[in-house]
C-alpha atoms as a printed R data frame, in Angstrom:
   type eleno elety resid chain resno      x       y       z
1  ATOM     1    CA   UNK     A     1 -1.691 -45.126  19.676
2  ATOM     2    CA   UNK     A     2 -0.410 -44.616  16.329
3  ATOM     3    CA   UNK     A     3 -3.855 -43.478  14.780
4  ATOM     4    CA   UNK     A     4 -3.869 -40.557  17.039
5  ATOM     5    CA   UNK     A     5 -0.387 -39.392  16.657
6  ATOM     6    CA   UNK     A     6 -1.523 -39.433  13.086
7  ATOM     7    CA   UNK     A     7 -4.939 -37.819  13.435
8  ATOM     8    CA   UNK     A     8 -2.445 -34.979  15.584
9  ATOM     9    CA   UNK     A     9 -0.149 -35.327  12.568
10 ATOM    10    CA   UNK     A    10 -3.223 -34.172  10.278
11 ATOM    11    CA   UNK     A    11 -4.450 -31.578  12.427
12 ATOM    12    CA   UNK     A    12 -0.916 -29.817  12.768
13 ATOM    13    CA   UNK     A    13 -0.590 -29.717   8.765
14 ATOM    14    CA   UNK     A    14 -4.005 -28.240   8.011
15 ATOM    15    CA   UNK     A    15 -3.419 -25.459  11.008
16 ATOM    16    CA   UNK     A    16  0.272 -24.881   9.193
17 ATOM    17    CA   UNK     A    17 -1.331 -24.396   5.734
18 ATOM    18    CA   UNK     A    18 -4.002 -22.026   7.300
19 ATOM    19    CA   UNK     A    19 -1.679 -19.881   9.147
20 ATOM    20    CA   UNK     A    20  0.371 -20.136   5.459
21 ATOM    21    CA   UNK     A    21 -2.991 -19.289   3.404
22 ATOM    22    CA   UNK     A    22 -3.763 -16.739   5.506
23 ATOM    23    CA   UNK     A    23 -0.037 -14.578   5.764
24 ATOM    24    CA   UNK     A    24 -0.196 -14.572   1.876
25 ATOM    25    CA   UNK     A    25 -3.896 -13.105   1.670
26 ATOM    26    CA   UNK     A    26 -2.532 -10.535   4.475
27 ATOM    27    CA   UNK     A    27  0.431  -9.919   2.460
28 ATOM    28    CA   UNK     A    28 -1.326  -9.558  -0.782
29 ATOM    29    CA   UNK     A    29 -3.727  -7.286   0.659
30 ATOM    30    CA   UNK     A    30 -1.467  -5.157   2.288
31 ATOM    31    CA   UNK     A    31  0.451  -5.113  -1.455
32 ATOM    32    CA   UNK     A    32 -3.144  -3.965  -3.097
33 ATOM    33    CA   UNK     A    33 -3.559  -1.411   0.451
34 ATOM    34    CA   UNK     A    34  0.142   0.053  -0.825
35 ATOM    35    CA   UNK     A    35 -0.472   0.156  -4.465
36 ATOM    36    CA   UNK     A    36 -3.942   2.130  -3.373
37 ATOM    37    CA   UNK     A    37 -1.868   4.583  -0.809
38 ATOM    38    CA   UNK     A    38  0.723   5.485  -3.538
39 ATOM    39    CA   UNK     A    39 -2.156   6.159  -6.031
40 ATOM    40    CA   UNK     A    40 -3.595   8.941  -3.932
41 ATOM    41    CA   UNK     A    41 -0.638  10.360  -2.731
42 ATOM    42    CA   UNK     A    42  0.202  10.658  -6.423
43 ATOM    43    CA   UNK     A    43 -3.544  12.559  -6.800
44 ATOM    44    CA   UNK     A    44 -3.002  14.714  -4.179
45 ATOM    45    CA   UNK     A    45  0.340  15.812  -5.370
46 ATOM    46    CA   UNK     A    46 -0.947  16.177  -8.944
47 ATOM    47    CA   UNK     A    47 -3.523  18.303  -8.472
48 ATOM    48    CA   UNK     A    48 -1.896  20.259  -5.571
49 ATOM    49    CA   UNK     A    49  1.469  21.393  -7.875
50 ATOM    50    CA   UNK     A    50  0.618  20.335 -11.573
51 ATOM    51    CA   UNK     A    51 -3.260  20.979 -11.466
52 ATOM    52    CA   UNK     A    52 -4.391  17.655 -13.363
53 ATOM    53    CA   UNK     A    53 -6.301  14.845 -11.856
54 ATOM    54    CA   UNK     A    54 -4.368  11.832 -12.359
55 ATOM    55    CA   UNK     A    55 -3.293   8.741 -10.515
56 ATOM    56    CA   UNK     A    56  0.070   8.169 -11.731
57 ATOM    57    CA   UNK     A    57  3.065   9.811 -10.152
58 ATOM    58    CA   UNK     A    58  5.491  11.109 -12.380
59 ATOM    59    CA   UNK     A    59  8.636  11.973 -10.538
60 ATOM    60    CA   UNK     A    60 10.707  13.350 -13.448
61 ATOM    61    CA   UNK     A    61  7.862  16.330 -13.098
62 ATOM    62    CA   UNK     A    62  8.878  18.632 -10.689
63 ATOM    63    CA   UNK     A    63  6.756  21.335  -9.266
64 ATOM    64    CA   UNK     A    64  9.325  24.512  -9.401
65 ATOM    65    CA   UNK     A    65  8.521  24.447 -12.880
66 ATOM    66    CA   UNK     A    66  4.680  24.248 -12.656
67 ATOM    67    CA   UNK     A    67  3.673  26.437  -9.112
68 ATOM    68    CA   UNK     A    68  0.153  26.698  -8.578
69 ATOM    69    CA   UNK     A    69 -1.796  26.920  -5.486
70 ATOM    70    CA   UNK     A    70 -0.872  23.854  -3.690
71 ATOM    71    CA   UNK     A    71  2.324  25.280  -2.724
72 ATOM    72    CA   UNK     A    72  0.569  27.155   0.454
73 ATOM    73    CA   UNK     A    73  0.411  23.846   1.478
74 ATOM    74    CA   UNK     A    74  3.841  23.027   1.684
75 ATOM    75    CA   UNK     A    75  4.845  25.355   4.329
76 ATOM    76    CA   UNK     A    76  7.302  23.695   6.877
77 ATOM    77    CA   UNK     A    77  8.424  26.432   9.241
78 ATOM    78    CA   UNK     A    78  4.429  26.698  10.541
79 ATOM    79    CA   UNK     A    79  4.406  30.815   9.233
């Protein structure tokens, strides 16, 4: 009886370092999925305000100072 409650034993510890191995691969691919999101969110608002293609969001750069056509985008009241 003791050879199965060890066997059990076994069997519990490699299900507990699968369900462990696989919630850091989930959270380190949801990390990379982020890191991906913010980079073309940062395109998108570089070209729309400041015109240049580039993946890095600066956020002391604000648009007032460099309008260019991606401000008809940024209409909120729906006119």
């Amino acid at each position: 009886m003791d050879d199965e409650g060890a066997g059990s034993t076994q069997l519990q510890i490699h299900e507990s370092l699968l369900l462990v191995s696989l919630a850091i691969l989930l959270g380190i691919a949801t990390g990379l999925g982020v890191l991906l999101f913010r980079g073309l969110v940062a395109l998108l608002h570089n070209l729309s305000f400041l015109g240049h293609f580039n993946f890095i969001y600066y956020e002391t750069l604000h648009p007032t100072k460099y309008l260019k056509s991606g401000c008809d985008f940024c209409s909120c009241d729906g006119d």
